[in-house]
MDTraj code that builds the backbone (N, CA, C; nanometers):
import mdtraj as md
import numpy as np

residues = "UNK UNK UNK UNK UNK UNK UNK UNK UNK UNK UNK UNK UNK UNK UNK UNK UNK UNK UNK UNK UNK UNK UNK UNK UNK UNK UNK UNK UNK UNK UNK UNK UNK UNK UNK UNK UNK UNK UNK UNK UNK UNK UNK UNK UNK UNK UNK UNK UNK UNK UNK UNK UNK UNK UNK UNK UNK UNK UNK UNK UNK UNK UNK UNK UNK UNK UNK UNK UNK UNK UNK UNK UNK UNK UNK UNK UNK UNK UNK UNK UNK UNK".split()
xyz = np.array([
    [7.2379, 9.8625, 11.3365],
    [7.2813, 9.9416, 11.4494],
    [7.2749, 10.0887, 11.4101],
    [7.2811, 10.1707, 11.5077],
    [7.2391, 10.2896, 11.4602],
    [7.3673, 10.3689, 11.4909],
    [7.3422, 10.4672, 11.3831],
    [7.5141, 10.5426, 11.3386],
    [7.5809, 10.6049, 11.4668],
    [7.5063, 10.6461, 11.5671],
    [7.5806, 10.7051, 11.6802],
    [7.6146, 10.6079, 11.7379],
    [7.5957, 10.5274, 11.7420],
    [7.5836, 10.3988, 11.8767],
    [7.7172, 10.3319, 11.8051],
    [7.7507, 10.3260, 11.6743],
    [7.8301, 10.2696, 11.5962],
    [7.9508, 10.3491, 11.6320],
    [7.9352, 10.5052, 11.5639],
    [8.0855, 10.5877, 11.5962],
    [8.1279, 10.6116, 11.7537],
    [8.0256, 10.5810, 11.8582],
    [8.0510, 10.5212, 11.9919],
    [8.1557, 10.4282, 12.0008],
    [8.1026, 10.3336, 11.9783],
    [8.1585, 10.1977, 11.9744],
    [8.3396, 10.1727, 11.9014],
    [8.3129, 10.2297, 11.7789],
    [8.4264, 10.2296, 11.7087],
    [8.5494, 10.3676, 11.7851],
    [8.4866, 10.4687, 11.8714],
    [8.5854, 10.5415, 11.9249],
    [8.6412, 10.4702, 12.0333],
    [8.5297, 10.4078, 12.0996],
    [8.5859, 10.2897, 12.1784],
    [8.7251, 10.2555, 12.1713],
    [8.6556, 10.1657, 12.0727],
    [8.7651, 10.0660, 11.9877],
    [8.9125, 10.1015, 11.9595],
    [8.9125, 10.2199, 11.8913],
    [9.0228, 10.2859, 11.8316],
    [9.1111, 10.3733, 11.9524],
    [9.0111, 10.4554, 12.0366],
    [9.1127, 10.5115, 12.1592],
    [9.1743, 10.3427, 12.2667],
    [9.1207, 10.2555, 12.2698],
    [9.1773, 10.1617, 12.3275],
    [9.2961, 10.0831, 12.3032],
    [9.2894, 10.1050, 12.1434],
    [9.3673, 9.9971, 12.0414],
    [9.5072, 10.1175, 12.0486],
    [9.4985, 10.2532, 11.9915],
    [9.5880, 10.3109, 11.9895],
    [9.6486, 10.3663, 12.1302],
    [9.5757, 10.3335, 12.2408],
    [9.6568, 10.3625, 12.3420],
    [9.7754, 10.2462, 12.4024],
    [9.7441, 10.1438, 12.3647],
    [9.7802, 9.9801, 12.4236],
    [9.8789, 9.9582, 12.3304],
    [9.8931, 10.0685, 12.1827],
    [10.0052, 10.0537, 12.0677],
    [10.0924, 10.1109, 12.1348],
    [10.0626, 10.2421, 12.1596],
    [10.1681, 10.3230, 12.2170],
    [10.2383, 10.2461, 12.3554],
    [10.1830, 10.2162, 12.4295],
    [10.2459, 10.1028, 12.5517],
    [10.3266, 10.0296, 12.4988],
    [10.2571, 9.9819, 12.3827],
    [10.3519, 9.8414, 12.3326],
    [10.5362, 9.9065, 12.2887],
    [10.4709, 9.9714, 12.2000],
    [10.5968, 10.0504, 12.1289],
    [10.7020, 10.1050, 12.2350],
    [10.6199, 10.2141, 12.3364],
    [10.7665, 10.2321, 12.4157],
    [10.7989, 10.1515, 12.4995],
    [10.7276, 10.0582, 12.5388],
    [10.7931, 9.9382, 12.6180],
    [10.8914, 9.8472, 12.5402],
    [10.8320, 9.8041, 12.4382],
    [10.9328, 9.7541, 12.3880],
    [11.0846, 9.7794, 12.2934],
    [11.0744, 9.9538, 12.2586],
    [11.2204, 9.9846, 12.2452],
    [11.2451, 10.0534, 12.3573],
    [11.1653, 10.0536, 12.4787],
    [11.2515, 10.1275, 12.6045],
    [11.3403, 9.9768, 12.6330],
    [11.2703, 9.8555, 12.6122],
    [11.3273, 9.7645, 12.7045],
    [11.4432, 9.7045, 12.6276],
    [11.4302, 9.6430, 12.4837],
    [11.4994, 9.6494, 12.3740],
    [11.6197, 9.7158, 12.3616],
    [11.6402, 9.8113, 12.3838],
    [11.7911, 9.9148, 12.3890],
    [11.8030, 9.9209, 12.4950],
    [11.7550, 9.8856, 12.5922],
    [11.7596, 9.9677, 12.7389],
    [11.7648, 10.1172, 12.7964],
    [11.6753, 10.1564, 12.7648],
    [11.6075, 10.2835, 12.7037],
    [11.5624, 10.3364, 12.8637],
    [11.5145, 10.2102, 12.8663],
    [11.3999, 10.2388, 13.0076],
    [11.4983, 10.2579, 13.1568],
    [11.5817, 10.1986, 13.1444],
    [11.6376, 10.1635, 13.2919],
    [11.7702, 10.2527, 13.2739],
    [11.8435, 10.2722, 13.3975],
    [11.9099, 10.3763, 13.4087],
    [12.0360, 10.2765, 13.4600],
    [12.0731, 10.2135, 13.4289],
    [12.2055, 10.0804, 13.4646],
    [12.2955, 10.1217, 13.4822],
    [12.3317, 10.2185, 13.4034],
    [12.5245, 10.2891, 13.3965],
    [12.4887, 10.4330, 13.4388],
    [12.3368, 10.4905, 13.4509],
    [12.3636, 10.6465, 13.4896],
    [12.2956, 10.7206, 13.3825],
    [12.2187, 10.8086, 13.3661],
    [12.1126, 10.8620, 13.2549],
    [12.2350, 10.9029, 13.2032],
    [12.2177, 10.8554, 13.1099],
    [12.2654, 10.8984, 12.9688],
    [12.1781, 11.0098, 12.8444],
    [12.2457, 11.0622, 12.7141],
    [12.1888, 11.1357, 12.6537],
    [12.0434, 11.0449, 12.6307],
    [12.0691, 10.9226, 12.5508],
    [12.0002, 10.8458, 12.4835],
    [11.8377, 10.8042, 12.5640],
    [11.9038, 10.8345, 12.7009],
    [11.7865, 10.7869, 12.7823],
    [11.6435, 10.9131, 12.8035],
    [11.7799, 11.0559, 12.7961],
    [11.6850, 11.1889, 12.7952],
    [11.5855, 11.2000, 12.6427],
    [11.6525, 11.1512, 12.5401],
    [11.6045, 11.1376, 12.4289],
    [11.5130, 11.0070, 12.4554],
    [11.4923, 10.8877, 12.4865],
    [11.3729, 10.8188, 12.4831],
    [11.2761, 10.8956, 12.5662],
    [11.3044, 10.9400, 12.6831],
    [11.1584, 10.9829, 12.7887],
    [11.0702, 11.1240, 12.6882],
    [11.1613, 11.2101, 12.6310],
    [11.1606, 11.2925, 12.5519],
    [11.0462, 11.2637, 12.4124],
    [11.1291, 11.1542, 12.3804],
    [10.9972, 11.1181, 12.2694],
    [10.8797, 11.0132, 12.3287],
    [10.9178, 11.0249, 12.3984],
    [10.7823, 10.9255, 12.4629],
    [10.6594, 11.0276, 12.5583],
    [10.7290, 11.1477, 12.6421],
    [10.6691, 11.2323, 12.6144],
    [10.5569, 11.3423, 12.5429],
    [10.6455, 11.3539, 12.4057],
    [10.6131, 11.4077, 12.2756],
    [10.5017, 11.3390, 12.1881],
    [10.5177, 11.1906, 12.2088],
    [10.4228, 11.1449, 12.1747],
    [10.2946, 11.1154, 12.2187],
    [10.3279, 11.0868, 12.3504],
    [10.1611, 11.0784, 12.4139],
    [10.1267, 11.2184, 12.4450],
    [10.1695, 11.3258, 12.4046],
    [10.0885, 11.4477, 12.3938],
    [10.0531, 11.4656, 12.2532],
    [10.1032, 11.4008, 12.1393],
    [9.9994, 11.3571, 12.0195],
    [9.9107, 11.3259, 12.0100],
    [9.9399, 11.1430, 12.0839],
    [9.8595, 11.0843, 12.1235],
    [9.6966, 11.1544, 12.1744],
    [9.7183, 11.2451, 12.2497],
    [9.6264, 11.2758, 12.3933],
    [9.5286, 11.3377, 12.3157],
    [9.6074, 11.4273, 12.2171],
    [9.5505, 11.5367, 12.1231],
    [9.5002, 11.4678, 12.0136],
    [9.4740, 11.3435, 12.0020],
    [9.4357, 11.2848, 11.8729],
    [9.3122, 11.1908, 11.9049],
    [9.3102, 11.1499, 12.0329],
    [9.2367, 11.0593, 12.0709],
    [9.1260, 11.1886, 12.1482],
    [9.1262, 11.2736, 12.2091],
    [9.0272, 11.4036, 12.2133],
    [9.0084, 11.4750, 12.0923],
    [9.0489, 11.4614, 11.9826],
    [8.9648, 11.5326, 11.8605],
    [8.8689, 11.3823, 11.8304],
    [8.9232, 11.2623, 11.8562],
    [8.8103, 11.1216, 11.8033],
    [8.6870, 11.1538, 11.9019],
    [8.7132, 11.2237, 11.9891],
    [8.6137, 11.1956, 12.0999],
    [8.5321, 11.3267, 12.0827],
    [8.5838, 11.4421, 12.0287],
    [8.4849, 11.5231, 12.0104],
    [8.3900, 11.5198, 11.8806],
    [8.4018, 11.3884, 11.7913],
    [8.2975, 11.3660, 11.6726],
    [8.1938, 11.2829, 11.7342],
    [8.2177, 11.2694, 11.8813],
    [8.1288, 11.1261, 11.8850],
    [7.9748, 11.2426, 12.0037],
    [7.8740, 11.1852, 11.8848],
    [7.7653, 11.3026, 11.9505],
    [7.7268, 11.2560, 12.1107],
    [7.6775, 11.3466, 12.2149],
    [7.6539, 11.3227, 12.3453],
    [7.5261, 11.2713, 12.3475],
    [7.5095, 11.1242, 12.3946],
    [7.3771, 11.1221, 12.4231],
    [7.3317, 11.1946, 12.5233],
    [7.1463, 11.1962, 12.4908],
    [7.0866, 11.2708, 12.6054],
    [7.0679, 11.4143, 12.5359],
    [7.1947, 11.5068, 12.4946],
    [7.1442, 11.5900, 12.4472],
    [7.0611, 11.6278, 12.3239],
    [6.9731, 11.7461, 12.3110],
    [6.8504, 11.7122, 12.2379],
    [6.9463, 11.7714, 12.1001],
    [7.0268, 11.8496, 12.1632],
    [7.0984, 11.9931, 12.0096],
    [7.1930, 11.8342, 11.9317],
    [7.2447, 11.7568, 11.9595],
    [7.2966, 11.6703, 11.9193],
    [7.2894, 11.5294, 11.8551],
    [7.1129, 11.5814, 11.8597],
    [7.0245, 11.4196, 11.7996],
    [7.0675, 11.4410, 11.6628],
    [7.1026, 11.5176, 11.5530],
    [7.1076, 11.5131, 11.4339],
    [7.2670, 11.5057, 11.4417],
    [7.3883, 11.4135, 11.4201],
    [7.4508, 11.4027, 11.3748],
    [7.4826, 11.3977, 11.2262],
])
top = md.Topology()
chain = top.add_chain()
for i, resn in enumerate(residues, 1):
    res = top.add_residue(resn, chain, resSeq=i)
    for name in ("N", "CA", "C"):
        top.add_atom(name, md.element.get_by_symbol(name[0]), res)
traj = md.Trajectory(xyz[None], top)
């Protein structure tokens, strides 16, 4: 297989895998503590989960667009030499 078509594939892979982590994770200590739902009335704890859940998918966002800017554009000619 050929190396672009590969670091294609594998950004794929990796922005899919680490986005579906992050789902997993705050779903399951939003739901776990009850993080997520507002039962008795927002509490501190609840401003602090949306807060880091926030914080993180703007990591996230910023991490998965630097994977995406190594991956060369097909079509263009300035970008055939990776």
């Amino acid at each position: 297989m050929e190396p672009g078509v590969r670091l294609f594939l594998k950004t794929i892979v990796q922005s899919m895998s680490l986005g579906m982590l992050w789902l997993l994770l705050n779903t399951m200590f939003g739901i776990k503590y009850g993080l997520l739902f507002f039962d008795h009335g927002f509490t501190i704890w609840n401003g602090v989960y949306y807060l880091c859940m926030l914080v993180s998918f703007v990591f996230l966002f910023r991490h998965i667009v630097g994977l995406w800017k190594k991956v060369p554009r097909f079509g263009d000619e300035e970008s055939e030499d990776f």
